[in-house]
C-alpha positions in Angstrom: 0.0 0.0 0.0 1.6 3.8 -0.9 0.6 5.3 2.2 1.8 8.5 0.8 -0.8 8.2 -2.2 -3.5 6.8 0.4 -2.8 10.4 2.5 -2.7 12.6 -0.8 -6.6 11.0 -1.6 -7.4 11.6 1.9 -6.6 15.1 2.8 -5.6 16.4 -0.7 -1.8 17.3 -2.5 0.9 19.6 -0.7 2.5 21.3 -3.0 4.6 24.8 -2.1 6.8 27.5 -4.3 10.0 28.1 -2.1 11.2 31.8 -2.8 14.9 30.3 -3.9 14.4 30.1 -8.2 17.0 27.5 -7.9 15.0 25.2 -5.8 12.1 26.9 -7.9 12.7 25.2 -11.1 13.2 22.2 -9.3 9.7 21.9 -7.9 8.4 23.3 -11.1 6.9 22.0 -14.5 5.2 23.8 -17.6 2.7 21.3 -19.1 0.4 22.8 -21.8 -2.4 23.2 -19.3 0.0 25.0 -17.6 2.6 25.3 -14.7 2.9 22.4 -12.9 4.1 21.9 -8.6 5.6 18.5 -7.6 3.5 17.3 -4.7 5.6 17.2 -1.5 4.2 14.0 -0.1 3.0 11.7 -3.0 5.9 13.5 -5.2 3.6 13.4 -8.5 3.3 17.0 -10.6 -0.3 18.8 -9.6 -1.4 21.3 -12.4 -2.5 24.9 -11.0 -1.0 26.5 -8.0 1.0 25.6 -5.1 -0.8 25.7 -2.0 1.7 27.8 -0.3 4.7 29.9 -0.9 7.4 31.2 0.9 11.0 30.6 2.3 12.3 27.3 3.0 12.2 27.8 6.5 8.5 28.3 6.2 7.6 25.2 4.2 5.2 22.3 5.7 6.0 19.6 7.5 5.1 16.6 5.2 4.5 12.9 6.5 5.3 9.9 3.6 5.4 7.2 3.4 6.0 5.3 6.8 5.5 8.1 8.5 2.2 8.0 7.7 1.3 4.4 8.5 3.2 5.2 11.8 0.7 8.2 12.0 -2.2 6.2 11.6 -1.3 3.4 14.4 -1.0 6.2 16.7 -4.3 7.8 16.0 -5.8 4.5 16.3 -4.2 4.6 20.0 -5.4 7.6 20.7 -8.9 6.9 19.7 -8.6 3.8 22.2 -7.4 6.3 25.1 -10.5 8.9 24.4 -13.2 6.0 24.7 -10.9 4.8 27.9 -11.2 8.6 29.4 -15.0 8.7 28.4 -15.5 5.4 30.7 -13.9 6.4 33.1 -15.0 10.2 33.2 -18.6 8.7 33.0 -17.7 6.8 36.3 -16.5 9.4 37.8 -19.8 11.7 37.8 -21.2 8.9 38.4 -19.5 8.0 41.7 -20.2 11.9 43.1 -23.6 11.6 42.1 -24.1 8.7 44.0 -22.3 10.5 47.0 -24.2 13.5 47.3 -27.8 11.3 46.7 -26.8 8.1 48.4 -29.5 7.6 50.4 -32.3 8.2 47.7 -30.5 6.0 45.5 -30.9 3.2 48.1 -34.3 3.2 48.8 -34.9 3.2 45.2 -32.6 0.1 44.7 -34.7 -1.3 47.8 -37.5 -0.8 46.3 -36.9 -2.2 43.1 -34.3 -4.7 43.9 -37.2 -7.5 44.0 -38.1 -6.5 40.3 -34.3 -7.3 39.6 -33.8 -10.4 41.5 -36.5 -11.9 39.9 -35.7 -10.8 36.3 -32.2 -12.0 36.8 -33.6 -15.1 37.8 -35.6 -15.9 35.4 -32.6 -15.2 32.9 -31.1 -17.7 34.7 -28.4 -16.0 36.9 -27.9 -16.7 40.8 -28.8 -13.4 42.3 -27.1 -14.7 45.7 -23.9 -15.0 43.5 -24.1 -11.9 41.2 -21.5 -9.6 41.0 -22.9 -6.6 40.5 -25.6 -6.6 42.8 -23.1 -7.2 45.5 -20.9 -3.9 44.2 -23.7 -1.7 44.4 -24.6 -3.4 47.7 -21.2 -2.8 48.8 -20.9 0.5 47.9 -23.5 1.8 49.7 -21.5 1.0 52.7 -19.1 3.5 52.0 -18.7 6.5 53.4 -19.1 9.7 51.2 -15.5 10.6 52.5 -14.3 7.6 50.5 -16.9 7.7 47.8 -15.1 11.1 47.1 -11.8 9.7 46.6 -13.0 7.1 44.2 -14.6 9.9 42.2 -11.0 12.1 42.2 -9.1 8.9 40.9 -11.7 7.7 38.1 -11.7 11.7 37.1 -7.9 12.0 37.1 -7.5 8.8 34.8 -10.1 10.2 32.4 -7.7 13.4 32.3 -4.8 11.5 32.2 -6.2 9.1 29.4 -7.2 12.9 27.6 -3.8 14.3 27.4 -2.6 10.8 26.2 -4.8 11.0 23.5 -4.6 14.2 22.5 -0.5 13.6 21.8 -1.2 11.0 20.4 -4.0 12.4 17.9 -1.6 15.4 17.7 1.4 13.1 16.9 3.5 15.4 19.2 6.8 14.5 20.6 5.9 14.9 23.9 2.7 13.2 24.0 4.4 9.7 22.5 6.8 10.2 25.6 3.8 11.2 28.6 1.5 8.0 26.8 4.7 5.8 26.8 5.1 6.4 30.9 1.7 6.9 31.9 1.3 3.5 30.1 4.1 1.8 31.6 2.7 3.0 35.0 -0.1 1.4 35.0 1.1 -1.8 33.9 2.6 -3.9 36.8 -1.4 -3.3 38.4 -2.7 -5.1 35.3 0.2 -7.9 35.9 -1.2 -7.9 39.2 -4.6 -8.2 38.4 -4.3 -10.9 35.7 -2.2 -13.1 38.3 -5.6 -12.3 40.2 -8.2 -13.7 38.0 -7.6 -13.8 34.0 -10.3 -12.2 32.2 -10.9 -10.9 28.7 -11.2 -7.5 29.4 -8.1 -7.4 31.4 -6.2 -9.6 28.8 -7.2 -6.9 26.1 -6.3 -3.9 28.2 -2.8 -5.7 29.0 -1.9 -6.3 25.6 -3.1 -3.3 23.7 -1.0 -1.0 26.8 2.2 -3.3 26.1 2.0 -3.1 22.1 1.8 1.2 22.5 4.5 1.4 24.9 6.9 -0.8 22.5 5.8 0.4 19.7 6.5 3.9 20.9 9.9 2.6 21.7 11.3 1.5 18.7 9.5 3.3 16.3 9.6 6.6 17.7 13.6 5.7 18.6 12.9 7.1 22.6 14.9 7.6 25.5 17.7 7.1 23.0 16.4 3.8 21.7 18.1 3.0 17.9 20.0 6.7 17.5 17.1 8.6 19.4 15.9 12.0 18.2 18.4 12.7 16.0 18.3 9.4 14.1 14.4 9.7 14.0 14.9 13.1 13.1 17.6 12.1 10.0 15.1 9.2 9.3 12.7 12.4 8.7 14.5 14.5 6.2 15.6 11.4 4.0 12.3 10.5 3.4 11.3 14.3 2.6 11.2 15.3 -1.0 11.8 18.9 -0.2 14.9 18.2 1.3 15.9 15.7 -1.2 16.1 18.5 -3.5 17.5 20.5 -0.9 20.4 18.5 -0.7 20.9 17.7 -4.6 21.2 21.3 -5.4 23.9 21.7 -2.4 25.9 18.9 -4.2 25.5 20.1 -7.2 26.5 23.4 -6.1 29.7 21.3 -4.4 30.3 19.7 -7.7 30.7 22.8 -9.6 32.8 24.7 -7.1 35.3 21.9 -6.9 35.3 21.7 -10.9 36.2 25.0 -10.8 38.6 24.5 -8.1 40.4 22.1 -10.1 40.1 24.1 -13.6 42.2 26.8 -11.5 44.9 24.2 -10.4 45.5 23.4 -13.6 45.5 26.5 -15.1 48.2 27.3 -12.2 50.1 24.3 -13.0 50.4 25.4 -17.1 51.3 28.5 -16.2 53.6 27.2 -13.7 55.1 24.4 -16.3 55.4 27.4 -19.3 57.5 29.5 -16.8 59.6 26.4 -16.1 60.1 25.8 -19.6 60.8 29.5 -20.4 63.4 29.5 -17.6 64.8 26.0 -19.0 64.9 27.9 -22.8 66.9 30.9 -21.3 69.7 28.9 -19.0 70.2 26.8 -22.3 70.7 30.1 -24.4 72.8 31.8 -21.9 74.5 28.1 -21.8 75.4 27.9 -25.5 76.2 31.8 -25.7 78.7 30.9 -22.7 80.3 28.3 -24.6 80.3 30.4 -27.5 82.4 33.1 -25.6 85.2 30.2 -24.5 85.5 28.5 -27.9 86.1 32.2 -29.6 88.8 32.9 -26.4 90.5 29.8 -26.9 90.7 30.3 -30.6 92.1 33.9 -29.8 94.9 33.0 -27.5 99.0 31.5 -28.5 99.0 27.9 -29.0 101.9 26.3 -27.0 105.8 27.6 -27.6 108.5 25.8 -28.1 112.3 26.0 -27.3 114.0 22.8 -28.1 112.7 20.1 -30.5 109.7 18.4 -28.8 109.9 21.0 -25.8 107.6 23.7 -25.2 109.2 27.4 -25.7 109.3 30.1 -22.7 106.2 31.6 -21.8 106.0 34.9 -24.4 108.3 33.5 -27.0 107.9 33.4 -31.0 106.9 30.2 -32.2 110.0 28.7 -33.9 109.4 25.9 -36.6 110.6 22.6 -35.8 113.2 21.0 -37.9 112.5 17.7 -39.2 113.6 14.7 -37.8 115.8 13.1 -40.1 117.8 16.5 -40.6 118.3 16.3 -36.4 119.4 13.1 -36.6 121.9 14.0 -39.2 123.3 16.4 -37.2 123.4 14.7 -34.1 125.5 12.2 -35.8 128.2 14.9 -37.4 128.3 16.3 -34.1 128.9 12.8 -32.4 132.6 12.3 -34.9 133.8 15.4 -34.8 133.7 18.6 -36.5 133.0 19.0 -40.4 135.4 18.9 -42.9 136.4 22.7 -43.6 134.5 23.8 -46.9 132.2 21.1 -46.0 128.5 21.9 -45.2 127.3 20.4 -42.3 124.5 18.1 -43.1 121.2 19.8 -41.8 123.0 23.1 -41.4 123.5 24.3 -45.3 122.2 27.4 -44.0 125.3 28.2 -41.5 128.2 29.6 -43.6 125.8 31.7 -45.1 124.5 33.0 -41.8 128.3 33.0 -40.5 128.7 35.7 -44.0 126.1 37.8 -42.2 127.4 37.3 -39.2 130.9 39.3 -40.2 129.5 41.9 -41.7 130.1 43.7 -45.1 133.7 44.9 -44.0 135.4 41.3 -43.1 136.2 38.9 -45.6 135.0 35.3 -46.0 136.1 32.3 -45.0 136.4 31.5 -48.4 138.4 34.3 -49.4 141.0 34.4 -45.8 141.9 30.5 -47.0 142.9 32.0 -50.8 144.9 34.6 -49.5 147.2 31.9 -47.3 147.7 30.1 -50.0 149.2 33.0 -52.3 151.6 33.6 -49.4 
């Protein structure tokens, strides 16, 4: 059974226009009979207007679902406890107005207790035996100071069995926890009574006390019972279509903000890598225009001097040419038997005499020219 449905037929659709044109459009339709307002307790679309408008603060509590079978149980309690405070209300008048005319009353039942006996006889009862004859026998034995108590207590059990009902009806928080104790109260006196003398009256009163006060319990999640208020209370808002939509436009909202979040990291991070790469580009420049720079100074500076063959020159001197091998050799050798032959070129050194002519200078003569003139002599 849809409950929710069952309520909508019943009493008719919620359906409310928050101020917010976010949640707005979510609650809202156009059909081509017109707009359109989701129903906040069966959750189908209801052509026409919404019932009420206003902030989200101010929209109406709406029951669904099990919360209105849960509803109904109660009520059916509470109708229970109004015909239990009617009883015993009706008792109570009853009991005062027998105190105040108790004497009247008598002599009427005197006179027309034999009319009674014999009725009840001939229906077949033992009047000796009967019940009720002897609690109306027995009650005009009492005193009117204690027929006046008995009134009190059968007129504050009809008021308590009112406010029990009226929470109940009401579906008030506070009337499921004063019928939950008021019933619990009374129940070691039934216990006691049933111990007694088992009858169906009192077997029915027993049982229909214990089922409200556990059902109150664990349905209603009291004194703590399965999370308590708040769990009831969260149990409440999930089941609420309002807040349904409450809650997907929040993550929606969420949604977007961290997409947005995250479009701005990564924007920061390309940014980030294009400076790193621009940095990178202009050490590598700065690198090869470096290296540039030393190549063209190394190419600018004297390569290594040399003095003697194979040996590297003073610091500052000319480069000098080295002489080929084979003409060092050769000289070497000449050196090593002695000196040349005169008029005889050194090997390797052809070059000598003629720098010993420029040696001497234009004014002395030649070798040559001294070995002529001693011969002649």
């Amino acid at each position: 059974m849809d409950w929710s449905l069952l309520g909508c037929g019943a009493n008719g659709h919620v359906t409310f226009a928050p101020d917010e044109p976010e949640l707005r459009g979510r609650l809202n339709v156009t059909a081509r009979e017109g707009a359109a307002w989701r129903c906040l307790r069966c959750g189908t679309f209801v052509i026409g207007e919404p019932t009420s408008s206003g902030p989200v603060s101010a929209a109406p509590r709406v029951r669904r679902g099990k919360e209105l079978r849960s509803a109904f149980i109660l009520r059916l309690f509470a109708v229970e406890r109004f015909l239990r405070a009617i009883v015993f209300g009706a008792l109570a008048i009853a009991i005062w107005r027998f105190s105040l005319s108790r004497l009247s009353i008598e002599a009427a039942y005197d006179q027309m207790l034999p009319a009674v006996r014999s009725l009840l006889r001939e229906l077949g009862f033992n009047v000796n035996h009967n019940r009720l004859l002897g609690l109306i026998q027995h009650a005009f034995k009492l005193n009117p100071h204690t027929l006046g108590l008995l009134a009190l207590a059968a007129g504050a059990y009809a008021v308590i069995e009112i406010i029990e009902a009226v929470g109940l009806w009401l579906l008030k928080r506070w009337g499921e926890y004063f019928a939950m104790i008021a019933t619990s109260i009374g129940i070691p006196y039934e216990i006691y009574d049933l111990t007694a003398k088992v009858t169906w009256l009192r077997l029915v009163a027993f049982i229909i006390n214990v089922a409200l006060v556990v059902y109150l319990v664990v349905t209603k999640r009291l004194f703590g019972v399965r999370g308590g208020k708040k769990a009831y209370e969260a149990r409440l808002r999930s089941a609420s279509i309002l807040q349904a939509e409450i809650d997907a436009l929040a993550a929606e909202e969420a949604t977007r903000a961290e997409q947005a979040a995250q479009a701005e990291e990564a924007a920061q991070a390309e940014e980030a890598a294009q400076a790193e790469e621009s940095e990178q580009a202009g050490e590598a420049t700065h690198a090869g225009g470096a290296a540039r720079d030393h190549e063209g100074a190394r190419a600018a500076a004297p390569g290594p001097h040399r003095g003697q063959a194979g040996q590297p020159g003073p610091a500052g001197a000319p480069n000098q040419p080295e002489q080929p091998a084979a003409a060092q050799t050769a000289g070497l050798t000449d050196r090593a038997n002695g000196p040349p032959a005169p008029g005889r070129a050194e090997p390797g050194r052809t070059d000598l005499p003629r720098q010993a002519d420029t040696a001497r200078g234009p004014d002395q003569p030649t070798d040559a020219a001294a070995t002529n003139s001693s011969a002649a002599e």
